[in-house]
N, C-alpha and C positions, 0 to 999 in steps of 0.2 A: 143765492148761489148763482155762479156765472156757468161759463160752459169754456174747460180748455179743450180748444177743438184735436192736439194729439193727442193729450190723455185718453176723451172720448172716444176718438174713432178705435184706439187699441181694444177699450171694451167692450165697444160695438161689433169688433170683430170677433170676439170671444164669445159675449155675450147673448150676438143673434136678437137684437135689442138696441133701440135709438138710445141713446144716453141726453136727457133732457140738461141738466145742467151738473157742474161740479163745483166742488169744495175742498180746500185745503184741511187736513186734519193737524193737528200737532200732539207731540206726545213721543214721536218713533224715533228710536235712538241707533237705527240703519236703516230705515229704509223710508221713502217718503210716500206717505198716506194722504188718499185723496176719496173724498165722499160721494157717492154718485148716484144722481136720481134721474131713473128710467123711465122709460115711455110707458111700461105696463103699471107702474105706481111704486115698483120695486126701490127700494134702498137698498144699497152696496156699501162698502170697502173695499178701493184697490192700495194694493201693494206695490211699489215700483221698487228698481234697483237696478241702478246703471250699473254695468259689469258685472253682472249677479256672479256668483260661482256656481259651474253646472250641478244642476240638480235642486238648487238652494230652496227655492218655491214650491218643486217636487217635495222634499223630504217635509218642508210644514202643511205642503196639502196631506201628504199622508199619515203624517204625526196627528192633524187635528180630524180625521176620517178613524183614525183606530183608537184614539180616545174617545170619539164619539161613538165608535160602536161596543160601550164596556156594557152597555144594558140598559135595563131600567131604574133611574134612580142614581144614576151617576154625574159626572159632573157636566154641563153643559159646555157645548161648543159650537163657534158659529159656523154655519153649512157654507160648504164652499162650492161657489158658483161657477167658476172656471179658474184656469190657471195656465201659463204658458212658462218659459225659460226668465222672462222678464218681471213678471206680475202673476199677483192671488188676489181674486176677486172671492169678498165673503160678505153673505148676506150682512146688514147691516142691522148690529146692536145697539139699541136705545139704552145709554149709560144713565145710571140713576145715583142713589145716594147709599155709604156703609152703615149695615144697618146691624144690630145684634139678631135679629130672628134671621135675618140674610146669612148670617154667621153661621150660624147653626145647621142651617142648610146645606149650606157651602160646606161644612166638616163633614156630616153625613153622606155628601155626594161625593166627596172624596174617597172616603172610604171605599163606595161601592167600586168608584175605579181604580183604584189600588187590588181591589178583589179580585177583577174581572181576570188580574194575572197575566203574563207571560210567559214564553214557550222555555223562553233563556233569561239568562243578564247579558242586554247589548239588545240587536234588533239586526232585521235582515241586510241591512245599507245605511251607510254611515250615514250621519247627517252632519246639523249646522249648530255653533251655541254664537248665535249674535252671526260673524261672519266666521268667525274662523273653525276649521274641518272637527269635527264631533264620529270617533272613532267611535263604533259598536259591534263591533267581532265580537262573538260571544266567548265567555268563560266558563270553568265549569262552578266558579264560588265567586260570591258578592267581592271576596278580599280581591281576588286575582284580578276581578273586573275594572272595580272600583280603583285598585291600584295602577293598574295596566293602560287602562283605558281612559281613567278619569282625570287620575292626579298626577302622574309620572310626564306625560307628553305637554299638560301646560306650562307644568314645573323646570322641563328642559325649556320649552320656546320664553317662558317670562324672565331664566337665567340669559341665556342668547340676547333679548332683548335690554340686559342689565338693568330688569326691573322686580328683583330682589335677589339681596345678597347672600354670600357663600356660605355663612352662618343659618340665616333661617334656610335658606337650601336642604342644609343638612338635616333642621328640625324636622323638616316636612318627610326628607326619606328618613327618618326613623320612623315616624308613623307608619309608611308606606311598610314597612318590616312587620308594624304590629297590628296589621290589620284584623285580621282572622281572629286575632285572643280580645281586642278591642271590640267588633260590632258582631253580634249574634250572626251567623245564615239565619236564613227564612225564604219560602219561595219568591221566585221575582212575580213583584209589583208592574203593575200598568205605571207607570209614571209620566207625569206630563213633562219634568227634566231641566227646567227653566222659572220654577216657578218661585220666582220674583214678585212681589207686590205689585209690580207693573203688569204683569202679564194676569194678574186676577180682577174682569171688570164686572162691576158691581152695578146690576142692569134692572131694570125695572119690575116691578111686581116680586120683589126680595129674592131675586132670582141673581146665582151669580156664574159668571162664563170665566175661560181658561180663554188664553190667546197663546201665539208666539211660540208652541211647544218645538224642545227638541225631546221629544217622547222617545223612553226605549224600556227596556225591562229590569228592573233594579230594586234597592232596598227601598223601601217605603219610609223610612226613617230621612232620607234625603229629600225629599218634598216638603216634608215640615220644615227642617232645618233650613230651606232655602228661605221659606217662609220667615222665617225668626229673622235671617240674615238683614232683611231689607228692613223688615218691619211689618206689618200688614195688620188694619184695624178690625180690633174685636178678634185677637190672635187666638184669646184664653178659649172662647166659646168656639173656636171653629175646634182646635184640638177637643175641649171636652165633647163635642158633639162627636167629633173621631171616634175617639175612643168608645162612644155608647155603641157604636155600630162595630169599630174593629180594635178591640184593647191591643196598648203598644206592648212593648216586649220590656221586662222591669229595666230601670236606669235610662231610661231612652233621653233623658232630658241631659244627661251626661257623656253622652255618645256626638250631641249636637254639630261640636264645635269638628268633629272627623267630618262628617259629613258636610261644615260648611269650606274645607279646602280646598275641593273641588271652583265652585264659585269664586273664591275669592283668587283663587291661581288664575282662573279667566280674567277677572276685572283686573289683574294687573298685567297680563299681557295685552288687552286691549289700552286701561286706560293709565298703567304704571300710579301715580302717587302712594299711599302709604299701603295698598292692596297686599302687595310682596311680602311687607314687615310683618302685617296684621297675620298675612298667612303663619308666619312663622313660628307669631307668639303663640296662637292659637293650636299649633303645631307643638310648641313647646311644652304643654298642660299631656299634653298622649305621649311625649317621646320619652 
C-alpha cells in the first residue's frame, strides 16, 4: 500500500487518526473505493464521490445503522466509522470465499431482518438506488407503494431517456393496475432495497455482510427476487434456510418476476441496452 496524501488527510480529518497508507479498491460501479490503513492498526473503506448528491452518504450511513440495528441474529453490516457530504468511511471487511454453510446463514439472518419490521412501506427520507433519487413517502399498501414509488417514476424517466419503448411501457402499466390482486399484503419488511449479488460480501469465518443498501420498509418478497435477478451463489440454500426461519407466502416463486421490475426499470435508466425490453416481457407474463 502507498499513501495518497488527499485521500488521507480527508480521513484523518474525519477520522481523528493518521492514515498510515492507502489502496485502490475495485468493484464499485459509482463511487470510488479506497482501502485505508491507520495508525491505531484499524482497517477502513472510504467511499468517495465527486458531485455527490446532497445527502447521498447520509441516506447509506443510515440505511446500513438501521439494518444493523434489526437485533440479534440478523444480517451483518459493516460499522460505519464516519461520514461527511463527500465520503463513508466503514470498518474494513476481510472478503472470503461462497460457501453453502455460509449460505445458510446468510438466509437465516435474512430473515431475522426482514422480521425486525418497519413502521410503514417507504422510510422517513428519500434516499439513493446507485445515483439516481429513491422516493420513500410512505403508503398505506405494498400495491400503492411499490407502484407509486417504485415502478411508475423509473418507468416515466427510462421512457424520457428513450430507453424502452411504448409497447413494453404499456406492459409494465398494466402490472402497475394489478398489483394489489397479483402480490399478497403482509407487514412491511426491514429490507436492505438493493440487494444485488454485488452488494452481498461473503466475508471470512462463513460469515456473510450486506453493503450499499438503499433500505426502506417493503414486501419481503422483493429482496429475494433481486437476488435471483443477478444471480447469487448457493441461491437454493439461502432461500431454504429462509424459509426454516420465516415461510414465504404460497406462489411466491411466481410473484418473482413483479417484484424484479423495479430493478430492472433502474438498470435501464441508468445503463439503457436490452433492460427496457426485458422489463417489458417480464411485464407481459402479469399484464
Amino acid at each position: 500500500m502507498t499513501r495518497q496524501p488527499l485521500v488521507a488527510r480527508h480521513a484523518e480529518e474525519l477520522l481523528g487518526a493518521a492514515v498510515v497508507a492507502t489502496a485502490p479498491v475495485a468493484g464499485g460501479d459509482v463511487c470510488v473505493a479506497t482501502k485505508l490503513r491507520l495508525s491505531d492498526g484499524t482497517t477502513a473503506l472510504m467511499k468517495t464521490l465527486n458531485n455527490a448528491p446532497d445527502g447521498f452518504f447520509t441516506a447509506e450511513a443510515d440505511g446500513l445503522g438501521w439494518l444493523g440495528s434489526a437485533g440479534d441474529g440478523a444480517v451483518a453490516v459493516p460499522e460505519v466509522l464516519a461520514h461527511d457530504d463527500g465520503c463513508l468511511i466503514l470498518r474494513w471487511v476481510e472478503p472470503g470465499r461462497p460457501s453453502a454453510d455460509a449460505a445458510i446463514g446468510f438466509g437465516r439472518a435474512l430473515a431475522a431482518t426482514h422480521r425486525a419490521g418497519a413502521a410503514t412501506y417507504g422510510a422517513e427520507r428519500d434516499g439513493y438506488i446507485a445515483r439516481l433519487p429513491l422516493l420513500n413517502k410512505s403508503a398505506p399498501t405494498w400495491a400503492e407503494f411499490y407502484g407509486q414509488r417504485r415502478v411508475l417514476p423509473y418507468l416515466k424517466l427510462a421512457t424520457d431517456r428513450g430507453r424502452i419503448s411504448p409497447d413494453a411501457a404499456s406492459q409494465v402499466e398494466a402490472v402497475v393496475g394489478r398489483l394489489a390482486d397479483l402480490v399478497p399484503e403482509e407487514t412491511p419488511a426491514r429490507l436492505h432495497g438493493d440487494l444485488w449479488n454485488g452488494n452481498v460480501l461473503w466475508g471470512t469465518e462463513q460469515r456473510v455482510w450486506v453493503i450499499d443498501p438503499a433500505a426502506y420498509g417493503g414486501h419481503r418478497e422483493t429482496d429475494l427476487a433481486m437476488l435471483a435477478l443477478f444471480g447469487l451463489p448457493h441461491l437454493p440454500r439461502v432461500v431454504d434456510a429462509y424459509e426454516e426461519v420465516s415461510p414465504l407466502a404460497e406462489d411466491w416463486q411466481d410473484r418473482v418476476g413483479v417484484h424484479q421490475l423495479f430493478p430492472l426499470l433502474v438498470h435501464a435508466c441508468l445503463f439503457g441496452g436490452g433492460y427496457g425490453a426485458r422489463a417489458g416481457a417480464v411485464a407481459a407474463r402479469y399484464a
